[in-house]
C-alpha positions, 0 to 999 in steps of 0.5 A: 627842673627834672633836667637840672636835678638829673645834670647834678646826679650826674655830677655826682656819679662821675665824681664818685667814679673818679675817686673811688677805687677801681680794678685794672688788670694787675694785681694790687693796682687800682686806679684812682682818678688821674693816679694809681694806687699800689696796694700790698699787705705787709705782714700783720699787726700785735692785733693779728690784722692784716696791715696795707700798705697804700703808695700812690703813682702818677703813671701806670708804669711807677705803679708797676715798677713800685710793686715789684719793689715792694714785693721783693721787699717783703719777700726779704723780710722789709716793711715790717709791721711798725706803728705809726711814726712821725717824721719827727719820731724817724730824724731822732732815730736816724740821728741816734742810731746812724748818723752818731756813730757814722759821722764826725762830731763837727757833722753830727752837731751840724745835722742835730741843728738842722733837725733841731732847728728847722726839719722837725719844727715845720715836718715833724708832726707829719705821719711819716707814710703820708710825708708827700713830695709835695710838702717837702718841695714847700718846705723848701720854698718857705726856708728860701723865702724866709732868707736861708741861701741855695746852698743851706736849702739844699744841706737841708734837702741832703739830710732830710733825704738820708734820714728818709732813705735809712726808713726805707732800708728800715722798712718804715718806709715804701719809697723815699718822697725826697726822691721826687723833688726838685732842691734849689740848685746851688749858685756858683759862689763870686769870689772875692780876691785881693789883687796883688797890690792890695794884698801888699797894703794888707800885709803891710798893715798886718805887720804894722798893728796886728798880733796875727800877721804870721797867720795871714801871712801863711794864709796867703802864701800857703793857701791853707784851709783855716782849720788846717792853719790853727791845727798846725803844730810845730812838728809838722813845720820844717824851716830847714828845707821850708815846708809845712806838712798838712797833717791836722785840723782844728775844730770846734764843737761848742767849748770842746777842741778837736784835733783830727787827720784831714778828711782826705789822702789829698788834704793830708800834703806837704806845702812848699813855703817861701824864705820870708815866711820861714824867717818869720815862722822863725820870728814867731817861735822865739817869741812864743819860748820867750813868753813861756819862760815867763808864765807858769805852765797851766796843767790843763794845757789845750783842754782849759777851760778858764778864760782868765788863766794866766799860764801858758798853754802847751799845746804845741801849735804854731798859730796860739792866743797870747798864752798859747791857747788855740785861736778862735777863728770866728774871733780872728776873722770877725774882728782883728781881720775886719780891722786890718782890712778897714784900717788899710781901706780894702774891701771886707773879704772873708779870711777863706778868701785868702785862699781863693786869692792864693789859687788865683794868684798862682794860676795868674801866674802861669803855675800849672794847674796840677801844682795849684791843686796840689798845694790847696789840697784839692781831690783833682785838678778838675774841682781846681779848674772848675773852681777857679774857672774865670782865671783859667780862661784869661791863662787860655788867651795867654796861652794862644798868645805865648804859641804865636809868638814862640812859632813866629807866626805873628810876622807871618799872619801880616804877610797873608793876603785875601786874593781875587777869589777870596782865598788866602795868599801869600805875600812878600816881605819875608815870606819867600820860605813860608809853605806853599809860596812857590805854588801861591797856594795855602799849605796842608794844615796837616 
């Protein structure tokens, strides 16, 4: 019995030693069971308290590197004196105070809906200096088993990280735990192409009971991107030489419409366009200045906001409503495409699959490469070949194929023979002139 109670004082002794603090050599590390805690008084509080700041490492190392970020830090005036927040009380002023000012209004509505609707919900209430890695890889494993896709987690990981980095540059916090977790890695992906008979039979339809067969038809042909489609205007179409300058795109954000410049000096292009779609860029300012001298003019032209008004819209862009309002290409592409595609018995692509189709189809081709970055509008030729990499390598077989034949080397592969001694030799039958005939041997491949 004596020995029992003394084995269990024992117990309790050693798991006391190992979660209470104890001193190494270093100066504000102490070490606490398996980790190291760093602690740092940083500045004093209203009360005139010294306020400590406490910050976890694994591995003696971190500890070391951790304090002498925190020392220089405070050193530059850093980690002030705040009160407690909540990661909740830090995402709504990182969105008031940065991400407003910083971003487009189409990006700032997507990070307030990401925070609104998922990041405050589920680590809101949490005390901002004790958000641990931890918490946040299970956030990330609860949104992928609740059916959000890689690719949302991992927008998810991207602004939970930048608000979290603006409270360490603010001094509310001494490191970034996102830093330290692991995002689902994003998944390549499948595009879903029409071949070129199919894309034939959806024209073909289009133009049969479709209001919008202009707009697929320079999707296809252009491989535009849809916001730089319904943001094309009229005087930024040139059907004399026949070509399209990528000049804007259209946005929505709730019921307002937003005209901008691309994000990048690549997206901002001229686009090449072939004489069938001029003919019918033709076709379709006719009908639109046929429809306008027969409506009245509405005074607030692209800024209605009457779904019932009967004028026309001058808002000067090619690819309009009826009334020359600008398109709603959820609308488009949620019902007039869907029924083309079912009406001519294809499959349910995406309308951006138009565009994938229109890459595919050029570099099936042959079109070098740098040409099709060009007209998608793409940053490099590398995000082009990586994207549309399936097709690349179909164009490297072709290309080994398209050399043998244009150095004549395929009748001269039937001519080589294995020797006694393994080796290859050449033959007869037309290779009298081939290198290394007269010496039976194999010529340098230098």
């Amino acid at each position: 019995m004596f020995l029992k109670a003394q084995d269990a004082r024992d117990d309790r002794i050693t798991a006391m030693k190992r979660w209470t603090k104890r001193k190494t050599r270093y100066s504000g590390i102490y070490r606490r069971g398996d980790s190291y805690v760093v602690v740092l008084t940083a500045g004093y509080g209203p009360d005139g308290r010294k306020r400590q700041l406490h910050v976890t490492c694994r591995t003696l190392q971190e500890a070391l590197d951790t304090r002498a970020r925190l020392r220089a830090q405070v050193a530059g005036g850093g980690l002030p004196a705040a009160p407690r927040l909540t990661v909740a009380q830090l995402l709504d002023r990182w969105l008031r105070d940065y991400a407003r000012g910083a971003v487009a209004p189409t990006t700032y509505a997507d990070y307030e809906r990401i925070v609104r609707r998922h990041l405050t919900p589920a680590l809101g209430s949490t005390p901002l200096r004790k958000l641990t890695p931890a918490a946040i890889q299970a956030y990330y494993s609860a949104k992928l088993a609740s059916g959000l896709s890689t690719t949302t987690v991992r927008y998810h990981h991207v602004v939970l990280r930048e608000a979290l980095q603006h409270g360490v540059r603010w001094g509310l916090l001494a490191a970034n735990p996102a830093d330290r977790t692991s995002p689902p890695r994003p998944r390549k992906p499948e595009h879903q192409v029409l071949d070129t008979e199919q894309v034939r039979l959806f024209l073909a339809e289009a133009r049969r009971s479709s209001p919008y067969y202009s707009l697929y038809l320079a999707a296809v042909l252009t491989g535009m991107r849809a916001g730089e489609l319904l943001g094309l205007a009229w005087d930024s179409v040139d059907l004399v030489t026949g070509a399209l300058l990528v000049r804007r795109t259209l946005y929505r954000l709730g019921r307002q419409i937003l005209l901008k410049e691309p994000k990048s000096r690549a997206s901002r292009r001229m686009v090449p366009i072939p004489p069938v779609l001029v003919e019918e860029l033709l076709a379709l300012r006719r009908r639109q200045e046929e429809t306008r001298r027969q409506l009245p003019l509405c005074p607030d032209g692209i800024n209605c906001r009457d779904a019932a008004c009967a004028g026309w819209h001058e808002t000067g862009l090619v690819f309009t409503q009826a009334n020359g309002k600008p398109l709603h290409l959820h609308n488009v592409a949620q019902g007039d495409f869907k029924r083309v595609l079912r009406r001519a018995g294809l499959p349910l692509i995406r309308f951006h699959d138009l565009r994938h189709g229109h890459a595919t189809w050029l570099l099936a081709a042959g079109v070098h490469p740098k040409v099709t970055q060009e007209r998608l509008g793409h940053s490099s030729v590398g995000i082009t070949l990586d994207l549309y990499s399936h097709t690349v390598r179909g164009l490297q077989e072709r290309a080994a194929q398209e050399l043998e034949e244009r150095l004549g080397l395929g009748r001269l592969a039937r001519g080589w023979h294995r020797g006694p001694s393994g080796g290859v030799l050449p033959g007869g039958s037309g290779l009298e002139g081939a290198p290394g005939a007269g010496s039976g041997g194999v010529a340098d491949g230098t």
